[in-house]
C-alpha positions as CSV (number, residue, x, y, z in Angstrom):
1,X,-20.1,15.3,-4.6
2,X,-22.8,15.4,-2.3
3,X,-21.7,12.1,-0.4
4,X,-18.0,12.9,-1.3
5,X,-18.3,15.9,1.6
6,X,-20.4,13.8,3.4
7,X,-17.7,11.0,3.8
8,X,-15.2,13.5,4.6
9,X,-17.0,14.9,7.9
10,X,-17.1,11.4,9.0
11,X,-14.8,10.6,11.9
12,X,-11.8,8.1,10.9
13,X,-13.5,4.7,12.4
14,X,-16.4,4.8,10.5
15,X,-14.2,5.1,7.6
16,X,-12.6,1.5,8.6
17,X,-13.5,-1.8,7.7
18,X,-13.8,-4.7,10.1
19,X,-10.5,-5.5,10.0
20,X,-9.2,-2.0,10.8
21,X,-11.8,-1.7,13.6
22,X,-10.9,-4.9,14.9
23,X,-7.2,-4.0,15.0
24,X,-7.6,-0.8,16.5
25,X,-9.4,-1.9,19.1
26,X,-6.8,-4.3,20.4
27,X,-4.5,-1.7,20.4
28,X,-6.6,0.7,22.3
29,X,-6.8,-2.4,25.0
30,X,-3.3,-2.8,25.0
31,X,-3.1,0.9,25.6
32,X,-5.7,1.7,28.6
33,X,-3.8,-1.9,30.2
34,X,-0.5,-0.2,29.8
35,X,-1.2,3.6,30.7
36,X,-3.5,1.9,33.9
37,X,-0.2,-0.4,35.0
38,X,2.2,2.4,34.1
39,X,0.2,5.3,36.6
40,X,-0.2,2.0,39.1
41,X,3.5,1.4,38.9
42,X,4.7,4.7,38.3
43,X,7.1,5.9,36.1
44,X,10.2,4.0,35.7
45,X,13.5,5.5,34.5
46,X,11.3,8.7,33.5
47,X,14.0,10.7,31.6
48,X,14.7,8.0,29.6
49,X,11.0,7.3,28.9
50,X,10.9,11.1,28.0
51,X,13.5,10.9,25.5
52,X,12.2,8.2,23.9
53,X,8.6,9.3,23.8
54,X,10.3,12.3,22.3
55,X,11.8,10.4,19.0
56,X,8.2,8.6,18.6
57,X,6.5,11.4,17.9
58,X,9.0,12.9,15.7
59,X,8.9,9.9,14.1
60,X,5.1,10.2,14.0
61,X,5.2,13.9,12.7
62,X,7.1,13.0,10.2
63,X,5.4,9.3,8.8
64,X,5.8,8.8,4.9
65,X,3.7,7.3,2.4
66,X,4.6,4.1,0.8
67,X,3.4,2.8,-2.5
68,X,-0.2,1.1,-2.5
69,X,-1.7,3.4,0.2
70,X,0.4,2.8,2.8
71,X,2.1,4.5,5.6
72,X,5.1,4.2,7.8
73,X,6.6,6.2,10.6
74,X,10.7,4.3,10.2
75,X,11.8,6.8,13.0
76,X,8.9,6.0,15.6
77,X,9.3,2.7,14.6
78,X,13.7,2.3,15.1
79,X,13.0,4.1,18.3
80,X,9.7,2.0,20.1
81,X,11.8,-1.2,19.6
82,X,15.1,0.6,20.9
83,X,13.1,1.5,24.0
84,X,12.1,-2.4,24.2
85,X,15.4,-4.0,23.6
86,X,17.4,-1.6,25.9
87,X,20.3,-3.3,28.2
88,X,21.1,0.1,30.2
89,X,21.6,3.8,29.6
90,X,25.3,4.4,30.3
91,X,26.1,2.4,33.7
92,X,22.1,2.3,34.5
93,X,20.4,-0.6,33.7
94,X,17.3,-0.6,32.0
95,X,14.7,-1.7,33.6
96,X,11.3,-0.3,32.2
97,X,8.6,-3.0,31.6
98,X,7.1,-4.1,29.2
99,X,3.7,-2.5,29.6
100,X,5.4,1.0,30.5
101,X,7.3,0.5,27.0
102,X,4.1,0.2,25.4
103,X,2.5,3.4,27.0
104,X,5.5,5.5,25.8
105,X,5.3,3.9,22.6
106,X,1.0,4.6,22.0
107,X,1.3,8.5,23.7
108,X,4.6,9.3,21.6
109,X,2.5,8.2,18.7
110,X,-1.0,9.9,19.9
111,X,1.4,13.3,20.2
112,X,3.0,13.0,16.4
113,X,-0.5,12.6,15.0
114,X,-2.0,14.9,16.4
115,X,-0.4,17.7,14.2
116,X,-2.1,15.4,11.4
117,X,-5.0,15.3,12.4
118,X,-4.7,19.7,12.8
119,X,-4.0,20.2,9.3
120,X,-6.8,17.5,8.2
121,X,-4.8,14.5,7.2
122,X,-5.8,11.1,8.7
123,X,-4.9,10.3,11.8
124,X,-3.6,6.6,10.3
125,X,-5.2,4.6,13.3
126,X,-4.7,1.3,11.4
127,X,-1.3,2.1,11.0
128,X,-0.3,3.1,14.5
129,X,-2.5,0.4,16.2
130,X,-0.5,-2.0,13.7
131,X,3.5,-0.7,14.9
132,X,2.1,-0.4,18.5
133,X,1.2,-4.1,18.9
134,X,4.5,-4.8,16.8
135,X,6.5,-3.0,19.2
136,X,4.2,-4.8,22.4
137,X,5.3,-7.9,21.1
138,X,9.1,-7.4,21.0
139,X,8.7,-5.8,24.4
140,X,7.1,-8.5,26.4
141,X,9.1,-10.9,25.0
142,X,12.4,-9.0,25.6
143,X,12.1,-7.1,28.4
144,X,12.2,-10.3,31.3
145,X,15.4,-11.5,29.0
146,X,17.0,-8.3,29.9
147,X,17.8,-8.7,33.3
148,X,19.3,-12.1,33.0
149,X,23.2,-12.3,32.9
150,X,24.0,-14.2,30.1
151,X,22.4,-12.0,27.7
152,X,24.1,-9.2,29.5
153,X,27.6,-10.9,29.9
154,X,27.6,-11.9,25.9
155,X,27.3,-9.0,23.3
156,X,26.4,-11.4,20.9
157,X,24.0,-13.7,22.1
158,X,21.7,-10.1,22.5
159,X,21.9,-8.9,19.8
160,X,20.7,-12.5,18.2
161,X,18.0,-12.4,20.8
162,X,17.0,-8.7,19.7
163,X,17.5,-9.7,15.7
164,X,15.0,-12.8,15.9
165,X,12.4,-10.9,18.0
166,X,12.5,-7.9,15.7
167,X,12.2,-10.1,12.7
168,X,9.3,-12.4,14.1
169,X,7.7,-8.4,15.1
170,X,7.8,-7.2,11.7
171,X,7.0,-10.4,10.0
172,X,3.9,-10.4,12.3
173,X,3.4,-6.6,11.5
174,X,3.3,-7.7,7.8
175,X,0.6,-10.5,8.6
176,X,-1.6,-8.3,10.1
177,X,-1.1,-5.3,7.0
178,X,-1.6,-8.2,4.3
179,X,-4.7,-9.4,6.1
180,X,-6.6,-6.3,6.5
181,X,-5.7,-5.2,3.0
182,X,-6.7,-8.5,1.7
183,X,-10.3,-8.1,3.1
184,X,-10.1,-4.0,2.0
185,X,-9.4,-4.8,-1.5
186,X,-10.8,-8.3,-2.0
187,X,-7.7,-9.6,-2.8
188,X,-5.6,-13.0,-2.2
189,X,-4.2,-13.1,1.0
190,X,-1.2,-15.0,-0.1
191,X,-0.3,-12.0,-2.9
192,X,-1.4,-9.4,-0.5
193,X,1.6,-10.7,1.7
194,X,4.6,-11.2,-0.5
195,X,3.4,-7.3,-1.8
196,X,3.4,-6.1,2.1
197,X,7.0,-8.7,2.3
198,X,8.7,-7.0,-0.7
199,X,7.5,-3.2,0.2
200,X,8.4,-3.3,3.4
201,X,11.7,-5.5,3.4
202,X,14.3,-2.3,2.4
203,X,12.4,-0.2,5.4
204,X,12.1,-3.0,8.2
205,X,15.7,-3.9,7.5
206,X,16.8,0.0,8.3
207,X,14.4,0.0,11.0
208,X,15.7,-3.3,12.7
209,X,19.3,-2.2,12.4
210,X,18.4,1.3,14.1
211,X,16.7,0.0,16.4
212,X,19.6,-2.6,17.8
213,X,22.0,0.3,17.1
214,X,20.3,2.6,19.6
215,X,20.0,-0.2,22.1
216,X,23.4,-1.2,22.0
217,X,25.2,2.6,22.4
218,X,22.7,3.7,24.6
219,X,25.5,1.7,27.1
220,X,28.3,3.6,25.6
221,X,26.9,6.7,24.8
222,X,24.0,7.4,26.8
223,X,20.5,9.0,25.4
224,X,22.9,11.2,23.0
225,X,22.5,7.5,21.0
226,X,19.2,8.8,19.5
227,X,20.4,12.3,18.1
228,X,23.4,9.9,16.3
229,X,22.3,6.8,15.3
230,X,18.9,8.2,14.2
231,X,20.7,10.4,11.5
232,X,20.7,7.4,9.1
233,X,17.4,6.3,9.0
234,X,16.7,10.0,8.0
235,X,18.4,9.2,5.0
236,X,16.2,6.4,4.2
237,X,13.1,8.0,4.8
238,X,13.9,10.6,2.6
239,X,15.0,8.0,-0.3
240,X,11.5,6.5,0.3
241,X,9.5,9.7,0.1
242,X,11.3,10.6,-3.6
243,X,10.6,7.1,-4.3
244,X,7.1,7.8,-3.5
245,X,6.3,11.2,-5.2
246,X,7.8,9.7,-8.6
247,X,5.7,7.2,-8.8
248,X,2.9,9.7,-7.6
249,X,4.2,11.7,-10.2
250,X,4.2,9.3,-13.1
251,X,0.7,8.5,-12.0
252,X,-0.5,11.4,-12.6
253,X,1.2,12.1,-15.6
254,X,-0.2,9.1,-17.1
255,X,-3.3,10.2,-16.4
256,X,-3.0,13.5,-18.0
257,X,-2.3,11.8,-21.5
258,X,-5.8,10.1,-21.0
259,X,-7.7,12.7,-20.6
260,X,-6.5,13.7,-24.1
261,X,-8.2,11.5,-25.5
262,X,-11.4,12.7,-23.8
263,X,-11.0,16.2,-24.3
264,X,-10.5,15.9,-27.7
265,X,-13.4,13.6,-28.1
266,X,-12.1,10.6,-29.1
267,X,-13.8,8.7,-26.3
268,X,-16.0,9.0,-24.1
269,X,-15.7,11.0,-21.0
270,X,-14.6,8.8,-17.8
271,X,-13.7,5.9,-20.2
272,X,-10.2,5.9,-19.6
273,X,-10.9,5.9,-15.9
274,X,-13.7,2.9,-15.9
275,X,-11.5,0.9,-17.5
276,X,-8.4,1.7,-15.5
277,X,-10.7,0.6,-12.7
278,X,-11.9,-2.5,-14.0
279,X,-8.8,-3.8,-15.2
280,X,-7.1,-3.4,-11.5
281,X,-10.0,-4.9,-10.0
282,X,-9.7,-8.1,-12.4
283,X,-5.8,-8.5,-12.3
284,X,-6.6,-8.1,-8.1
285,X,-9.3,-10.8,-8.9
286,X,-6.9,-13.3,-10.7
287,X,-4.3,-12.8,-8.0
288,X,-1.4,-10.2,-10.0
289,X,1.2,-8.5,-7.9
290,X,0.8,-5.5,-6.9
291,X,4.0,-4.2,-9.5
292,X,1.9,-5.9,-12.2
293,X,-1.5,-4.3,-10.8
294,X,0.9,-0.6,-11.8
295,X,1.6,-2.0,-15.2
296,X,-1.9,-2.8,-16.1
297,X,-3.2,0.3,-14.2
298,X,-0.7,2.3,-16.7
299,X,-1.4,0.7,-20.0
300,X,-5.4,0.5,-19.2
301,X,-5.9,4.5,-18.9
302,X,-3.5,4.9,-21.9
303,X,-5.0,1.6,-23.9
304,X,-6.7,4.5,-26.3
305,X,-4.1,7.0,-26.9
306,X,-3.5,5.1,-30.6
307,X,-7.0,7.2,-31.3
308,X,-5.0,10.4,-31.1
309,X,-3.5,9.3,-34.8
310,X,-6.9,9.2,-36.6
311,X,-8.2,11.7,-39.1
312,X,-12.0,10.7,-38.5
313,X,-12.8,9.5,-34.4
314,X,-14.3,6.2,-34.2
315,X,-18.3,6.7,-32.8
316,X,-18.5,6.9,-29.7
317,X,-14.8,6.1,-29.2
318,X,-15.6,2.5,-29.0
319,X,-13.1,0.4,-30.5
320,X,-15.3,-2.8,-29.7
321,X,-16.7,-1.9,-32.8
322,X,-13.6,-1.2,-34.9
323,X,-12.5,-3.4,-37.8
324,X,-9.5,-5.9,-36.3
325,X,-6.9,-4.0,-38.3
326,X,-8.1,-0.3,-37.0
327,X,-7.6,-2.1,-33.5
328,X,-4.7,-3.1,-34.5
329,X,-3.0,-0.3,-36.3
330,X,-4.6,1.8,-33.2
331,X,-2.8,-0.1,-30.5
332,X,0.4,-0.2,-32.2
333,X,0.6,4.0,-32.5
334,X,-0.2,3.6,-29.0
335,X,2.6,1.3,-27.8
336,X,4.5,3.7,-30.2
337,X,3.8,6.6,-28.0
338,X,4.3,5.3,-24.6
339,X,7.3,3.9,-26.1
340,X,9.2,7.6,-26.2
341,X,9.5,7.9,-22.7
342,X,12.1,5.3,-22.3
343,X,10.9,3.7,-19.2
344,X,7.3,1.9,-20.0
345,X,8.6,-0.6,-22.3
346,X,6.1,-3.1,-20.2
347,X,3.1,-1.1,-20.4
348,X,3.9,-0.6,-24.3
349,X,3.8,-4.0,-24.6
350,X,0.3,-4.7,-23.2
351,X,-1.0,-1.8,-25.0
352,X,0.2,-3.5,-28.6
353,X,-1.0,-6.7,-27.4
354,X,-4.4,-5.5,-26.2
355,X,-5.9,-6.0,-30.2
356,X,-5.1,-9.7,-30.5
357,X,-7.4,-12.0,-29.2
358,X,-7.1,-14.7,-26.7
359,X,-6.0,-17.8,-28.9
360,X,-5.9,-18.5,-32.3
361,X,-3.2,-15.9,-33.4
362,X,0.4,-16.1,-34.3
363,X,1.0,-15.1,-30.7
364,X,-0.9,-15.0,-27.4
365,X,-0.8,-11.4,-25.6
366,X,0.0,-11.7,-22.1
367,X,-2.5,-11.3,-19.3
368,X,-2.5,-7.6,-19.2
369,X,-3.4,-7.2,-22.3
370,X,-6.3,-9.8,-22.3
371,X,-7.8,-8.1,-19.2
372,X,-7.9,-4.1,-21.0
373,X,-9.2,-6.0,-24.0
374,X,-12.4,-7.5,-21.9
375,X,-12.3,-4.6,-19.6
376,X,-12.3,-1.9,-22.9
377,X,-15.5,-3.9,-24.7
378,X,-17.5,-4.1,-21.4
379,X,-17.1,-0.3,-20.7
380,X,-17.8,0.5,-24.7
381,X,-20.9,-1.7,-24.6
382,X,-22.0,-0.4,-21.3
383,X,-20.2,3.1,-20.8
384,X,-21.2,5.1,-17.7
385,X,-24.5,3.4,-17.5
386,X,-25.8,2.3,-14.2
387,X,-28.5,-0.3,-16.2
388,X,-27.7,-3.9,-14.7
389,X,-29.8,-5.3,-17.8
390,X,-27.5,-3.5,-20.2
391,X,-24.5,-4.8,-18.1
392,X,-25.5,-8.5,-18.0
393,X,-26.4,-8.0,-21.8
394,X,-22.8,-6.2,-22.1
395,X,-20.9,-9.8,-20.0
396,X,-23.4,-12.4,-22.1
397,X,-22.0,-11.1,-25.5
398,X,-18.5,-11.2,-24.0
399,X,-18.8,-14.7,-23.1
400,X,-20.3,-15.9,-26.6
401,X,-16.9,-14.7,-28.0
402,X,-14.6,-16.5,-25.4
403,X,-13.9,-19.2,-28.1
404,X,-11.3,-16.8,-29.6
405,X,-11.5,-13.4,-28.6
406,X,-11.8,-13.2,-25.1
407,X,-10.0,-15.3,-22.3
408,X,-13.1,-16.9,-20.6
409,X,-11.1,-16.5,-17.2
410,X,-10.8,-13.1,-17.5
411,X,-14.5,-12.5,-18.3
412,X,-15.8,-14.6,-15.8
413,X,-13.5,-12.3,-13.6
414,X,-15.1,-9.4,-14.6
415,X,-18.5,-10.6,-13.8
416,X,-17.7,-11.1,-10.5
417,X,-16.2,-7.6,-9.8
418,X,-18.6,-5.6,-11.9
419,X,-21.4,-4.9,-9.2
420,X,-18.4,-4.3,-6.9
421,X,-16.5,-2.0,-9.0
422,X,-18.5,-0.5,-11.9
423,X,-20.3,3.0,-11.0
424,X,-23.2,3.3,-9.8
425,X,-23.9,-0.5,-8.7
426,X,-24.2,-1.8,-5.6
């Protein structure tokens, strides 16, 4: 608890990794170069620039939290690349640079945090850095096409030119999230990618179509573009953020039928936890998706509900040491359970399946399954213990029953993210 508090008083960056501390600091280049050219220069087109600057922070203020840990700010976003790809502002042509663009874009987003950062939420550095070099990008590469007459003369041939640099922005964006979450987590880069692709396709797709929206009436309309056009993304965001605290929701939920079993001393206390935590930290380790990393987190802190059903608890809770048909019968009144609310017929499954071993049965139990199964002995051998020898001792016996029992991949998986993972090991 101790360290807990101590972790908490510690300012953001020393809470980043390399990665995050690398990307922030690119930013915060990009941002002293474009604040330093912008006071050179002066302020171009400054009510514009105000009204922009405006959106981003109310974009900022009101970011939303995506599944996996993530953040985005849609509305800071939709309006930091309608500020880069703008043509003119009613009869005025639009000709902020690309630096100035970027200054607008990092203070707007400085200004929205800051409330955040009042009420003792992160700031989300990563995060902002990440849209701010996203939004860079689009801007020096749009911003000398906009005063050239054949993208002003052809409606269309602009908006392709805006749709190809948004895409190429936010596929970069995605790089750059999938990388540093790769090295955070220790997981495949190529996984952490199509994860960061499928979570943020729905929401860059809004974004992009905003964004070319604004730019586009901004001629007809004037700044009054961004009180309109800004209304559906609103929508979105707020389709996201139910999305969000459902899933938050069922989390937690799911984790309150766990601690049943703890509380009425079927298990040990924390088991339900340490093997929720192993079992994610093996799937990540053999390269599962991040829906499937859900699944298994799911089905691992509920993998001993099925006790709930006995008259006498097994010692110790440890079904390692249960006869195969008490394993058996106990993961079947599991699935049983988990089956009633209608919508974890997946996580069910991997609960049944988590009693049968490896190979030699009638039918092999899908990976999920094989990883709570390795990941449930290890923490009834081991428990809460922080004895390395008991731990190697705990992996050795798994191994000698890879022949059958356990999947020898998913062991040797283990093995490697034990010291990593397991409490109290470093």
């Amino acid at each position: 608890m101790t360290s807990q508090r101590h972790l908490a008083r510690q300012p953001a960056w020393q809470s980043m990794d390399s990665g995050q501390l690398l990307l922030v600091a690119a930013a915060g280049m990009l941002l002293v170069a474009a604040v330093a050219q912008t006071a050179a220069a002066g302020l171009v087109q400054p009510r514009t620039a105000l009204a922009f600057g405006a959106l981003i922070a109310l974009g900022e203020l009101l970011r939303l939290s995506l599944p996996g840990g993530r953040e985005a700010a849609p509305m800071a976003s939709a309006g930091a690349l309608g500020y880069a790809l703008l043509l003119r502002v009613g009869t005025v042509p639009a000709t902020a640079p690309a630096l100035q663009v970027a200054a607008v874009t990092a203070v707007g987003m400085i200004v929205g945090a800051l409330p955040h950062l009042a009420a003792g939420r992160p700031a989300g550095m990563a995060g902002m850095a990440c849209r701010l070099l996203a939004v860079a990008f689009v801007a020096i590469a749009f911003r000398p096409l906009a005063s050239l007459e054949i993208i002003n003369r052809h409606v269309w041939l602009s908006v392709a030119v805006m749709l190809v640099l948004i895409v190429a922005g936010w596929f970069a964006e995605c790089v750059i999230r999938a990388l540093i979450r790769a090295d955070a987590l220790r997981a495949r880069f190529g996984v952490s990618l199509s994860d960061e692709l499928r979570i943020q396709v729905p929401l860059g797709a809004a974004v992009g179509a905003c964004a070319v929206l604004i730019a586009l009436a901004a001629e007809a309309m004037g700044l009054v573009a961004l009180a309109l056009l800004i209304a559906p993304l609103l929508v979105t965001q707020t389709a996201f953020r139910r999305y969000a605290g459902i899933r938050s929701t069922y989390l937690q939920t799911v984790a309150a039928l766990a601690r049943v079993t703890e509380v009425g001393g079927y298990v040990e206390d924390g088991h339900s936890h340490r093997v929720g935590r192993l079992a994610v930290a093996v799937g990540r380790e053999l390269g599962m998706s991040e829906p499937e990393l859900l699944h298994l987190e799911y089905a691992a802190l509920m993998h001993d509900i099925g006790q709930l059903s006995l008259a006498q608890p097994i010692p110790g809770g440890a079904t390692v040491l249960a006869s195969p048909d008490d394993q058996r019968r106990i993961a079947g009144l599991g699935a049983s359970v988990i089956e009633q609310a209608g919508v974890l017929d997946q996580v069910a499954e991997i609960v049944r399946c988590q009693s049968l071993p490896w190979r030699g049965g009638a039918v092999q139990p899908p990976i999920g399954s094989r990883i709570i199964r390795a990941a449930n002995a290890f923490d009834d051998l081991v428990g809460g213990s922080a004895d390395r020898d008991r731990s190697a001792a705990a992996l050795e016996r798994l191994r000698l029953d890879t022949a059958a029992e356990y999947d020898p991949g998913v062991v040797e998986a283990l093995s490697k993210v034990t010291d990593r993972y397991y409490p109290g090991r470093r």
